[in-house]
C-alpha positions in Angstrom: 7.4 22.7 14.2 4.1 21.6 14.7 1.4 20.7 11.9 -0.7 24.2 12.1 2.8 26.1 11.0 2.8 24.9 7.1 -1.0 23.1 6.6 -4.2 22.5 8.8 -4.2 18.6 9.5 -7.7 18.9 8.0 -10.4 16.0 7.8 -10.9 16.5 3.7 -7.3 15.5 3.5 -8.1 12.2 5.4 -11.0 11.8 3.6 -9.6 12.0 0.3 -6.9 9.3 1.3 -9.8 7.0 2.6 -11.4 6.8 -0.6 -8.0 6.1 -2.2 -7.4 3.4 0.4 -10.9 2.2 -0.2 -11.3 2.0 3.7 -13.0 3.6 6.6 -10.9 4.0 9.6 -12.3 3.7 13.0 -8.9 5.5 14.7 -8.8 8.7 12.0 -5.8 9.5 14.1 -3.8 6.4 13.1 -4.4 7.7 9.1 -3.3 11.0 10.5 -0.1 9.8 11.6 0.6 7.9 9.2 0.8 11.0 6.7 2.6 13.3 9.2 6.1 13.5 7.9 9.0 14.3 10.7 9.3 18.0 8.5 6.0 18.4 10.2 5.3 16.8 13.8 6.6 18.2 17.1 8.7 15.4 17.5 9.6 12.5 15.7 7.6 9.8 17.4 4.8 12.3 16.5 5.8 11.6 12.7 5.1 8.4 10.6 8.4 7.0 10.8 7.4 4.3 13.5 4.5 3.2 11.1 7.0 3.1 8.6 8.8 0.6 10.2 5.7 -1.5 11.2 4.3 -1.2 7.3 7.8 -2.4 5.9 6.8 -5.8 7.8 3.4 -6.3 7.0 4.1 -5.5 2.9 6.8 -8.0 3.3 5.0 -10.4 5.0 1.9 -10.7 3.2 4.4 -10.3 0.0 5.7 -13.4 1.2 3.2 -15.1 2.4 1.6 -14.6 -0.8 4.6 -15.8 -3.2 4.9 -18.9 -1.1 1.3 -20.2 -1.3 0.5 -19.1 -4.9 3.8 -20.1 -6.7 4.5 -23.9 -4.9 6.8 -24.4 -7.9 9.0 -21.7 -7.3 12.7 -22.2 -5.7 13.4 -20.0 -2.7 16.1 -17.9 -5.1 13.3 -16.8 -7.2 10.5 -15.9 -4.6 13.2 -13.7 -3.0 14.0 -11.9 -6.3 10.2 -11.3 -6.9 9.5 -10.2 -3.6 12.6 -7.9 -3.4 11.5 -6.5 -6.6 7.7 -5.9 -5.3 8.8 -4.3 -1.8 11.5 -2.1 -3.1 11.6 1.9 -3.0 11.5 2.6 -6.0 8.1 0.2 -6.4 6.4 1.5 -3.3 6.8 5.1 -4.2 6.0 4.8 -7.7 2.6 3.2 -6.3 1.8 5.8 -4.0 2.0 8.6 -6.6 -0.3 6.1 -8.8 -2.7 5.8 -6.0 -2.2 9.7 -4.8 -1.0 9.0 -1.8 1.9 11.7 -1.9 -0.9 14.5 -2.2 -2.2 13.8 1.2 0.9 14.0 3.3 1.5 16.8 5.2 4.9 17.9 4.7 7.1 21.1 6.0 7.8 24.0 4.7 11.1 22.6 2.7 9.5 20.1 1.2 6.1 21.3 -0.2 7.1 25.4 -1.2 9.5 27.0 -4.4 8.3 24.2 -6.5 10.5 21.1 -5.0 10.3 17.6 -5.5 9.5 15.5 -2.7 12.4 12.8 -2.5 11.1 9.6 -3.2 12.0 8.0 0.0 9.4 10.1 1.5 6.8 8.9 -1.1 7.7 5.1 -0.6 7.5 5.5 3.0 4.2 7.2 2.6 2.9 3.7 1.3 4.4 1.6 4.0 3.5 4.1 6.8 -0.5 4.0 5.1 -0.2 0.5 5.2 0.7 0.3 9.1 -2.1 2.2 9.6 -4.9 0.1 8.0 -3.0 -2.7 9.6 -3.3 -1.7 13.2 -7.2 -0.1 12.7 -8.4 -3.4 10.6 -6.3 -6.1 11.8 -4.5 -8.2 9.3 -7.2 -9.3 6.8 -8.1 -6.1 6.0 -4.2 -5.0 5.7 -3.9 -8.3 3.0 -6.6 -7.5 0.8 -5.2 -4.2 0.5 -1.9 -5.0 -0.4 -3.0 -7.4 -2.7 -5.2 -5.3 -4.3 -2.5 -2.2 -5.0 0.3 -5.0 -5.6 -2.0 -7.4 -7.8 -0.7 -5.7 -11.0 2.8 -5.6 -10.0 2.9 -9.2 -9.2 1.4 -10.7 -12.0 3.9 -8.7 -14.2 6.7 -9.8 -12.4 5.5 -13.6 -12.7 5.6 -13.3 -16.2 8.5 -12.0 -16.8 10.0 -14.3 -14.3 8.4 -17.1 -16.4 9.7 -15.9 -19.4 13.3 -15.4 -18.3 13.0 -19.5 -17.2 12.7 -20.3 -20.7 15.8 -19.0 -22.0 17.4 -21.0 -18.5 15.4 -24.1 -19.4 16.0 -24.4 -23.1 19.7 -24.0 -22.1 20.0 -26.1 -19.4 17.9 -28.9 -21.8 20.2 -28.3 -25.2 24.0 -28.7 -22.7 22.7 -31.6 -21.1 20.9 -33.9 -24.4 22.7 -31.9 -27.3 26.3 -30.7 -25.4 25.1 -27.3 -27.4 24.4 -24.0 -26.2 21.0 -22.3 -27.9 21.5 -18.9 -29.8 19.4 -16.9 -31.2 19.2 -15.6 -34.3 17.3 -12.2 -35.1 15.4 -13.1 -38.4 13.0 -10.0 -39.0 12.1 -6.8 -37.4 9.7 -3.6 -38.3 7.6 -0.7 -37.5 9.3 3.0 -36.6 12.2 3.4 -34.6 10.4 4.0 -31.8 8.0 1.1 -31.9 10.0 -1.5 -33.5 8.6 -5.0 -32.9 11.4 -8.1 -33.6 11.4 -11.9 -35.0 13.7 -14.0 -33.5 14.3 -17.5 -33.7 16.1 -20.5 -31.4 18.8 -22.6 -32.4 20.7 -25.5 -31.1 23.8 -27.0 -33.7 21.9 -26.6 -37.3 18.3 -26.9 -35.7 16.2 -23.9 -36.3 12.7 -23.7 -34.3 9.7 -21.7 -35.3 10.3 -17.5 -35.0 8.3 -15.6 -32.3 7.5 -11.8 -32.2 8.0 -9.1 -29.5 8.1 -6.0 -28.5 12.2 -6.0 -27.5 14.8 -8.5 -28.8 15.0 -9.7 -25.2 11.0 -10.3 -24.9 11.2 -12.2 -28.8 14.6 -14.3 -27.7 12.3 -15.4 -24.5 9.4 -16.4 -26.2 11.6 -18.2 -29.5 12.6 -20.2 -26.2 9.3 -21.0 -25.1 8.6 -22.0 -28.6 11.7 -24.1 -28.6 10.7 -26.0 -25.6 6.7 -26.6 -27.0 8.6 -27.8 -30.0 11.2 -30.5 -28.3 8.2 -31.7 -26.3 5.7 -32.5 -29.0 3.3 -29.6 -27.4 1.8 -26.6 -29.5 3.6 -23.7 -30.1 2.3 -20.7 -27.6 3.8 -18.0 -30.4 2.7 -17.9 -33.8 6.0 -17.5 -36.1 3.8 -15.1 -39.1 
């Protein structure tokens, strides 16, 4: 099947995915390729599967190189979870839907008529396969700044949480080793609807009780009580207000 069967390969496509990317290319056919789906090219190493296989590299690369010069405190275990968690499928296609990436591919007959769903895969790939392309036409700079930009969200959320889930193992690992005790915690308040409860929870080691944080989920509250926990066994002020 080749592209003229299901939809012209037209230039306001391309266009429209340049403005997303935020880049000009100088090869238009390398952004062409890279949104040509095997449903749709005369052959397969006509479709973007090859750029989807360069792209993978470069996002986990830069993803990597990122992690490892930003976060010089971070064990190798944790960079990997991080960047496993920023690379993944299900990640990469939720961005390109964000971005509208998944509206500019050209897809075949089975995959764009009768109202179906594009699989995800295809959507992920999209990303990596877009990625490849603004990697071979602008070199590698221009590739970074890219992903970083798209990714910069992602990451920082992921930091956090990473962060947060190190308080709990901290506090832990601090209350076995001076206080032979393992931390609970105990869930002192919550309110608002059902739907939009927000919960007080507070650490504990043997009879000690430290100041109450908030959040959104029990599992966000015990994490900052934690944090709270720490401030307060090392003299320092409390990064969660209790009220």
């Amino acid at each position: 099947m080749s592209p003229s069967d299901d939809a012209p390969l037209t230039d306001d496509r391309l266009e429209r995915c340049e403005a997303i990317l935020q880049y000009r290319f100088r090869d238009r056919d390398l952004l062409r390729r890279a949104l040509t789906h095997s449903s749709i090219a005369s052959t397969r190493l006509q479709s973007n599967e090859r750029m989807e296989f360069l792209g993978d590299a470069v996002l986990g690369f830069v993803i990597c190189e990122t992690l490892y010069s930003r976060y010089p405190e971070y064990p190798e275990g944790e960079l990997t979870r991080i960047k496993s968690a920023l690379v993944s499928r299900s990640t990469c296609a939720r961005l390109s839907r964000e971005l509208g990436i998944d509206a500019c591919l050209y897809l075949g007959r089975g995959l764009t008529t009768g109202g179906a769903r594009i699989p995800a895969s295809v959507i992920a790939a999209s990303l990596e396969s877009v990625i490849a392309a603004v990697y071979l036409d602008g070199g590698y700079d221009v590739a970074r700044t890219f992903i970083e930009r798209v990714l910069a969200h992602e990451l920082i959320q992921l930091v956090d949480e990473s962060l947060e889930e190190n308080y709990k193992s901290q506090l832990q690992q601090i209350s076995q080793k001076e206080f032979q005790l393992t931390p609970v915690y105990d869930l002192i308040d919550e309110k608002g609807p059902d739907h939009s409860k927000c919960f007080k929870v507070s650490a504990r080691i043997g009879e000690t009780l430290f100041p109450a944080a908030w959040g959104n989920t029990k599992k966000q509250a015990e994490q900052r009580a934690a944090h709270n926990a720490l401030c307060r066994l090392s003299g320092t002020s409390l990064p969660f207000a209790s009220d």
